[in-house]
PyMOL CGO cylinders between C-alpha atoms (Angstrom):
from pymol import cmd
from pymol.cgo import CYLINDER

trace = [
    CYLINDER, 2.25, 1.38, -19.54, 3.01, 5.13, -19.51, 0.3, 1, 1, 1, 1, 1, 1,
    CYLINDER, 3.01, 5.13, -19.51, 3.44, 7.18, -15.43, 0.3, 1, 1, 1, 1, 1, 1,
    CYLINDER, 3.44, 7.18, -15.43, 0.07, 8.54, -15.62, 0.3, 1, 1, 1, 1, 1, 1,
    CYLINDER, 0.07, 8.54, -15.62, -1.79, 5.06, -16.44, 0.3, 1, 1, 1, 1, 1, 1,
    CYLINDER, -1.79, 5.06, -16.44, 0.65, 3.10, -13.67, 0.3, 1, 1, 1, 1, 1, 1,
    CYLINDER, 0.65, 3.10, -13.67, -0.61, 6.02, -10.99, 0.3, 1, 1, 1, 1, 1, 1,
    CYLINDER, -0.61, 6.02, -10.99, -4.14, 5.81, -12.42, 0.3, 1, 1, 1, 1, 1, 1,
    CYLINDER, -4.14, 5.81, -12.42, -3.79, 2.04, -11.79, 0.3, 1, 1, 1, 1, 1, 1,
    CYLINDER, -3.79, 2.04, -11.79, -2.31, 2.60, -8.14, 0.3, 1, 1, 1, 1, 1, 1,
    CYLINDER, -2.31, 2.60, -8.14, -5.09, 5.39, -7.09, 0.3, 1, 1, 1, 1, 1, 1,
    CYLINDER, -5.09, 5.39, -7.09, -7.70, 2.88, -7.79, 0.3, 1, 1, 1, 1, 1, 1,
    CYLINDER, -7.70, 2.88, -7.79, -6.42, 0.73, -5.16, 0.3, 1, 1, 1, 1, 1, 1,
    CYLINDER, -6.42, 0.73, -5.16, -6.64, 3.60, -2.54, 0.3, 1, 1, 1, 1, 1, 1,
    CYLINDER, -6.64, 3.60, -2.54, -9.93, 4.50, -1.14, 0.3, 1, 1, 1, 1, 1, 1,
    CYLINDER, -9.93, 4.50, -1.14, -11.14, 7.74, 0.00, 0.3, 1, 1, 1, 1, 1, 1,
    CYLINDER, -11.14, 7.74, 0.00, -12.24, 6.60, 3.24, 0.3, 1, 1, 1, 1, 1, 1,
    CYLINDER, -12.24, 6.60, 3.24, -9.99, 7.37, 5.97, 0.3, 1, 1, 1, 1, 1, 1,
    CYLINDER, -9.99, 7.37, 5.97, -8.11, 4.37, 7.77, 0.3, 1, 1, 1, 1, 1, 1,
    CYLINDER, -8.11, 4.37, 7.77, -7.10, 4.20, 11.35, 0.3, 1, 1, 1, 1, 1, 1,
    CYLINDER, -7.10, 4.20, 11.35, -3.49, 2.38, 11.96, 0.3, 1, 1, 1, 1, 1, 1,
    CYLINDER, -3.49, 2.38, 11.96, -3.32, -0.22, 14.02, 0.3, 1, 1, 1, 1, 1, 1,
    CYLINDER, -3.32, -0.22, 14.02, -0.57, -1.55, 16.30, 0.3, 1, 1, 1, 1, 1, 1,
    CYLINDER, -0.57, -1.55, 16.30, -1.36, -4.64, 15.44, 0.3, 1, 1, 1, 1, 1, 1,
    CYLINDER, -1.36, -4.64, 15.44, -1.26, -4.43, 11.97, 0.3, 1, 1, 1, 1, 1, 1,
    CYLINDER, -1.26, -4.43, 11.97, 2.48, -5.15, 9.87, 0.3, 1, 1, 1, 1, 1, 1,
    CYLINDER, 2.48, -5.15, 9.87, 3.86, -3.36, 7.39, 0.3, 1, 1, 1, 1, 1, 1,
    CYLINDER, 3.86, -3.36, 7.39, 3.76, -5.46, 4.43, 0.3, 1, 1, 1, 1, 1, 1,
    CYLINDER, 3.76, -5.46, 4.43, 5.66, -3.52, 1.94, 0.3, 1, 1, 1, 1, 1, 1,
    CYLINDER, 5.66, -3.52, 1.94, 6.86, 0.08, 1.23, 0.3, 1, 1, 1, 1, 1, 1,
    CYLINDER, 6.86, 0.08, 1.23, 5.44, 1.36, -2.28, 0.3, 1, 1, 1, 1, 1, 1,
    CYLINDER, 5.44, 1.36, -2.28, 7.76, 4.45, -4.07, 0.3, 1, 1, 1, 1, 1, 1,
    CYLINDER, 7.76, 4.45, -4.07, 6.85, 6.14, -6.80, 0.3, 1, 1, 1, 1, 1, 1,
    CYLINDER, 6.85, 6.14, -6.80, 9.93, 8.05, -8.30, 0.3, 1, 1, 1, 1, 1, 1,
    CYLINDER, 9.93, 8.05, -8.30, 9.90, 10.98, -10.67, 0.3, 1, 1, 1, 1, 1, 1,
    CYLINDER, 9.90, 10.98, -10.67, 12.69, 12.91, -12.36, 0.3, 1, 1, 1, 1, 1, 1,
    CYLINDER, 12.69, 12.91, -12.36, 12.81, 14.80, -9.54, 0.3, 1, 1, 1, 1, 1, 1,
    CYLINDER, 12.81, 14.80, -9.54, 13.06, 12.55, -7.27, 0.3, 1, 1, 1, 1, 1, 1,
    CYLINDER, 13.06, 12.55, -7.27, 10.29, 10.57, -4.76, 0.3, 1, 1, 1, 1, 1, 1,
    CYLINDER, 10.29, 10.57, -4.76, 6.80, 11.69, -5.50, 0.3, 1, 1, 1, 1, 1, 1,
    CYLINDER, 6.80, 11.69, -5.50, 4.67, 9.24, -3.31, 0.3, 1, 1, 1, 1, 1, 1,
    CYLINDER, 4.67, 9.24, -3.31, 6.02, 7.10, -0.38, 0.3, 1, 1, 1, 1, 1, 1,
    CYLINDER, 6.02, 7.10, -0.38, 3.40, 4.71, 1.41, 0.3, 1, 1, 1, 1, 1, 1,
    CYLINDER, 3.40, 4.71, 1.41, 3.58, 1.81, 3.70, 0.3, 1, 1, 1, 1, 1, 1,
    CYLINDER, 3.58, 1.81, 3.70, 1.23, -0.89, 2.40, 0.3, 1, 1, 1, 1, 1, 1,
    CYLINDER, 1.23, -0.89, 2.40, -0.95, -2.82, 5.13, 0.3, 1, 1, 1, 1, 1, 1,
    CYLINDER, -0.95, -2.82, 5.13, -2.22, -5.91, 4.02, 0.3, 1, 1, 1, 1, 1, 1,
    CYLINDER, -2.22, -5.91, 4.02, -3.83, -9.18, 5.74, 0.3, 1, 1, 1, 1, 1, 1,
    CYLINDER, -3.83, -9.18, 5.74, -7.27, -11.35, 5.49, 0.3, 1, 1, 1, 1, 1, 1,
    CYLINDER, -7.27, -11.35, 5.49, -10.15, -8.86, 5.27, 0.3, 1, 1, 1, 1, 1, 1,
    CYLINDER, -10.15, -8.86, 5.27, -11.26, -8.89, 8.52, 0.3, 1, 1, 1, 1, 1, 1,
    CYLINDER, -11.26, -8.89, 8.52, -7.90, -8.38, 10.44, 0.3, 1, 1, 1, 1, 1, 1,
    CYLINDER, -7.90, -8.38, 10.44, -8.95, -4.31, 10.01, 0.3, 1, 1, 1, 1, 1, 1,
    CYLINDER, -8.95, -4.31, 10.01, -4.82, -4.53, 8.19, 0.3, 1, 1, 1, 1, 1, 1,
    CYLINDER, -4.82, -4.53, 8.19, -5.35, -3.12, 5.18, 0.3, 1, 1, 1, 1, 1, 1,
    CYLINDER, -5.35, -3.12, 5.18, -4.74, 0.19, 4.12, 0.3, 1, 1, 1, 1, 1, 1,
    CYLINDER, -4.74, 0.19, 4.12, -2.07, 2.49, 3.15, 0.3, 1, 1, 1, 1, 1, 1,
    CYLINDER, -2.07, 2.49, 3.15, -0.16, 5.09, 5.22, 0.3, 1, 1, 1, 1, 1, 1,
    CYLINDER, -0.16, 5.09, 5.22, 1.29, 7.98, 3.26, 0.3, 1, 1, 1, 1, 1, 1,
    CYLINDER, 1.29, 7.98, 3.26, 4.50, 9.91, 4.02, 0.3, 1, 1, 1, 1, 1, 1,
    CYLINDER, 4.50, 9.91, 4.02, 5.00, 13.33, 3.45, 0.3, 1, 1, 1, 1, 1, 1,
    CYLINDER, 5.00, 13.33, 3.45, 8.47, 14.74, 4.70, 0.3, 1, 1, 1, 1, 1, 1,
    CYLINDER, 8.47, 14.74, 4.70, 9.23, 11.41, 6.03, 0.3, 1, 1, 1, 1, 1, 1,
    CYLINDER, 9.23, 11.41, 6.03, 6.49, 11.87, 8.62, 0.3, 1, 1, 1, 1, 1, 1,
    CYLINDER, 6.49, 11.87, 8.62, 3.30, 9.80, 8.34, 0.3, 1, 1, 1, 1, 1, 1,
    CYLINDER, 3.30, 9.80, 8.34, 0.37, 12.29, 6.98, 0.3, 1, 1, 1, 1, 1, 1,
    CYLINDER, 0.37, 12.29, 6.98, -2.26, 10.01, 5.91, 0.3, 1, 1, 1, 1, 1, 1,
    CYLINDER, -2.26, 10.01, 5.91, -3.82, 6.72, 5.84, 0.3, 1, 1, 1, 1, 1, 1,
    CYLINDER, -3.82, 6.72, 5.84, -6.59, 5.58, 3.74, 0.3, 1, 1, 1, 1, 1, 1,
    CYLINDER, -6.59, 5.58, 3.74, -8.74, 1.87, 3.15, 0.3, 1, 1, 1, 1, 1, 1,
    CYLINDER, -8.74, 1.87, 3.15, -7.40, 0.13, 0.41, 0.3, 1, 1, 1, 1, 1, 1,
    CYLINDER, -7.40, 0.13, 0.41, -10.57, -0.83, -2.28, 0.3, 1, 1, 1, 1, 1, 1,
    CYLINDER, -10.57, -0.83, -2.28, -12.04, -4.17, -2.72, 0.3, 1, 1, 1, 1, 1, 1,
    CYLINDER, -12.04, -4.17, -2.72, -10.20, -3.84, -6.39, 0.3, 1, 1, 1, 1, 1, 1,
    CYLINDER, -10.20, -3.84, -6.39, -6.60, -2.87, -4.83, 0.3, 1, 1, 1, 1, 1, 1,
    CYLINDER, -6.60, -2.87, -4.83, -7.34, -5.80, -2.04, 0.3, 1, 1, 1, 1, 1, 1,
    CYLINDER, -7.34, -5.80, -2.04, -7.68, -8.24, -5.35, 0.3, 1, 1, 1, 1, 1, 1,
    CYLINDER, -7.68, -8.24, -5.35, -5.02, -7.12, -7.09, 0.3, 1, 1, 1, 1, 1, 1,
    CYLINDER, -5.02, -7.12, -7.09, -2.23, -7.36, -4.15, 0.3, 1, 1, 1, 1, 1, 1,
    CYLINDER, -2.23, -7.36, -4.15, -4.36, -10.72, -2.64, 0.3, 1, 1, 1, 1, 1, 1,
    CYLINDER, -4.36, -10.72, -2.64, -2.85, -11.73, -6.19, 0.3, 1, 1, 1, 1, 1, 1,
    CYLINDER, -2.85, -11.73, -6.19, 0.21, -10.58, -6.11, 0.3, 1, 1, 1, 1, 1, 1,
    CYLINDER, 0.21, -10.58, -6.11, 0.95, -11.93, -2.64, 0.3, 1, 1, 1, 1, 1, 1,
    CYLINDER, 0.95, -11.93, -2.64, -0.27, -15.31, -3.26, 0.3, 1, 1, 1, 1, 1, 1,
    CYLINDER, -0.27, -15.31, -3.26, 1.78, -15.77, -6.08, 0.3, 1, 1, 1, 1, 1, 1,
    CYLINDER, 1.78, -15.77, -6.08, 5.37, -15.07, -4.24, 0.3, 1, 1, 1, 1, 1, 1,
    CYLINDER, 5.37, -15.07, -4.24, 7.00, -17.04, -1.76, 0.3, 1, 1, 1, 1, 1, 1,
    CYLINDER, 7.00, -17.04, -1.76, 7.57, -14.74, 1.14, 0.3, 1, 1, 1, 1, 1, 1,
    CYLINDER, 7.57, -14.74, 1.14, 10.34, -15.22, 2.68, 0.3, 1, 1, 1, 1, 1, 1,
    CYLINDER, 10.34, -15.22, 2.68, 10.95, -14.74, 6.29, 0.3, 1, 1, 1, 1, 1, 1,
    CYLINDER, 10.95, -14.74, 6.29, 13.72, -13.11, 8.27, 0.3, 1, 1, 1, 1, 1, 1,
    CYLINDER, 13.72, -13.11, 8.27, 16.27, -15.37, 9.58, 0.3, 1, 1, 1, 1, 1, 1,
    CYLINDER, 16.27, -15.37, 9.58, 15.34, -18.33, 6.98, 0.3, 1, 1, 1, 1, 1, 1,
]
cmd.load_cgo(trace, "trace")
C-alpha cells in the first residue's frame, strides 16, 4: 500500500467528533507517521472496552497536545483486532 492509501486507511479510524481525555483513561500506544521530512502526525492512541469512554486519539502538534477526537466504530474494529491478536506484555514481567 502506497502513503496516501495507509493515511486514507488511518483517517477512517478517526472521527470528527471531538473527544474529551480522561484521567482515567491509558495510553495504549503512540502512532507516528514519518515523511521525508521528518514526523508528519504524532497521536497517542486510547483504547479500552467501549464503554470505558477510553477511546480516542490525542494529536500532538509541537509536542504539545492540540487535539483529541472519537475513534469510529470501523477504527475501534480494526485495533479491537489488532490488540486481541498480540500478547501484551506488561512492565516488570
Amino acid at each position: 500500500a502506497n502513503d496516501q492509501q495507509q493515511s486514507r486507511a488511518f483517517l477512517r479510524h478517526v472521527s470528527t467528533d471531538v473527544a474529551t481525555p480522561l484521567n482515567t483513561c491509558n495510553k495504549t500506544a503512540t502512532i507516528s507517521y514519518l515523511g521525508s521530512d521528518g514526523i508528519l502526525l504524532d497521536a497517542d492512541l486510547y483504547f479500552a472496552d467501549l464503554n470505558t469512554g477510553c477511546n480516542y486519539f490525542v494529536f500532538y502538534e509541537d509536542g504539545k497536545a492540540k487535539y483529541a477526537n472519537k475513534i469510529t466504530q470501523e477504527g475501534y474494529d480494526y485495533y479491537k483486532q489488532i490488540f486481541g491478536s498480540v500478547q501484551v506484555q506488561t512492565e516488570g514481567k
